[in-house]
C-alpha positions, 0 to 999 in steps of 0.5 A, a space after each residue: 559515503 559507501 559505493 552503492 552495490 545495488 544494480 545497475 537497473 534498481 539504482 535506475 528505478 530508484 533514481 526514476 521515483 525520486 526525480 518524479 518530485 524533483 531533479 537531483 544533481 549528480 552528485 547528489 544521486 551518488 551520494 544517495 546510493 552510497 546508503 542503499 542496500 539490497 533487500 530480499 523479503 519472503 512472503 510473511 516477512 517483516 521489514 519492520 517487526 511489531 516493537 522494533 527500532 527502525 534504522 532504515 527505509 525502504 523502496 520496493 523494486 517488486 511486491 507488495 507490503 502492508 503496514 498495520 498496527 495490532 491492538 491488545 486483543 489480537 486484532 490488525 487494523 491495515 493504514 497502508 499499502 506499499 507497491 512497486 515504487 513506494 517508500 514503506 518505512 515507519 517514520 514516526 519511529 525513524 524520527 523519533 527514535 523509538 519503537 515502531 508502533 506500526 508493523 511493515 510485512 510483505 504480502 508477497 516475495 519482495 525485492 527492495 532497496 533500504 536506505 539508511 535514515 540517520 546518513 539520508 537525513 544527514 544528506 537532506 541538511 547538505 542538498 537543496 536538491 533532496 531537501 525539495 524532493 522530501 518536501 514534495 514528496 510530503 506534499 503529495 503523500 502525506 498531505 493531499 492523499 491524508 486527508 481525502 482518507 481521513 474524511 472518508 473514514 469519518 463522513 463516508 460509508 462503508 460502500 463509498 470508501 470501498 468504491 473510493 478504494 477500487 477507483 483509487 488502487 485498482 492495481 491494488 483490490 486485485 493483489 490483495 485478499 480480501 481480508 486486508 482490504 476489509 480491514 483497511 477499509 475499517 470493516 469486517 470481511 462479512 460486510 466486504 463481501 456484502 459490498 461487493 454482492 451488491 456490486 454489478 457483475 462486472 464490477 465484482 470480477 474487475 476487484 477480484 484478486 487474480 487467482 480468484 476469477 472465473 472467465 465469462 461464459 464458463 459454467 461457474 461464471 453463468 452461475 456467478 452471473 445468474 447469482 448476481 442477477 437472482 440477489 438483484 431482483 431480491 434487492 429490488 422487492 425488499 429494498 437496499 438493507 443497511 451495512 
């Protein structure tokens, strides 16, 4: 195994999310680090382009990544999110050794850590330790955040899958545009902004990305509420209309 030439602080933070699952021996943690590298992402950049074989994964120190798959006719379906904290990778083609059906692209400047698979995989067979994170790891992240989604997709409309995102990924719905969300959500972004007409006043500014809001009291704000309030009191004489 290499010597890690990460920083002192994102070793540290890499080691912190990993022992969130369970501890590793100290030797174990060095052995991880000897296969990280330092990764810096322009917004628009990919981590993993549409077709290409991925050889590692990552772990994001600062930003944000969307993973999404393209169909044939131009259109991007958004599956996943990746914040400060989480590991993008397309495992599916890391495991299989193939090209990745899925994209990895940073929304924002990112700062990350890549691990090498194949050595990681490699330690996974040597270290109990490792073993057990990966497999608590899959627990929480594959299997009990999966399905919950999942079923969303297929039994829940559109208003509750997005009130199940603004209460699961608040962080999120105020990074995101709104046309990554909508597309996440399986929706178009005319009936995301729909959705969000309907949402009280308060509700709509706390899911708006930053750069978007208008403080309370200002003059685009009372027209905001007073919008609000004028679609409240149609809605209430025609009765809620179907997405």
């Amino acid at each position: 195994m290499g010597r890690s030439n990460l920083a002192p602080h994102d070793a540290a933070s890499l080691l912190t999310s990993l022992e969130r699952y369970a501890p590793l021996q100290p030797d174990t943690r060095t052995a991880l680090l000897g296969l990280c590298r330092p990764v810096r992402l322009s917004k628009g950049a990919f981590y993993c382009a549409p077709g290409e074989e991925p050889k590692e994964f990552g772990y994001v120190l600062h930003g944000l990544l969307r993973g999404y798959v393209g169909d044939d006719h131009g259109a991007e379906y958004n599956k996943v999110f990746f914040d400060e904290g989480t590991f993008p990778g397309s495992m599916v083609a890391l495991l299989r050794g193939l090209p990745s059906r899925v994209a990895i692209q940073a929304l924002e400047p990112t700062r990350m850590i890549s691990i090498d698979f194949t050595g990681y995989r490699a330690l996974l067979r040597e270290r109990p330790d490792l073993m057990w994170f990966q497999i608590r790891y899959l627990e929480e992240n594959w299997l009990l955040a999966k399905e919950p989604r999942e079923v969303a997709l297929v039994q829940e409309d559109a208003a509750s899958r997005y009130a199940r995102f603004l209460r699961d990924a608040p962080r999120l719905a105020q990074r995101l545009p709104l046309y990554h969300v909508a597309s996440h959500l399986g929706i178009t972004p005319t009936q995301l902004s729909r959705l969000r007409r309907s949402l009280p006043t308060d509700a709509t500014r706390d899911a708006m990305p930053v750069g978007e809001r208008v403080a309370p009291g200002t003059a685009a704000g009372g027209a905001t509420a007073r919008a609000a309030r004028g679609a409240g009191a149609q809605k209430k004489r025609r009765g809620s209309q179907p997405m």
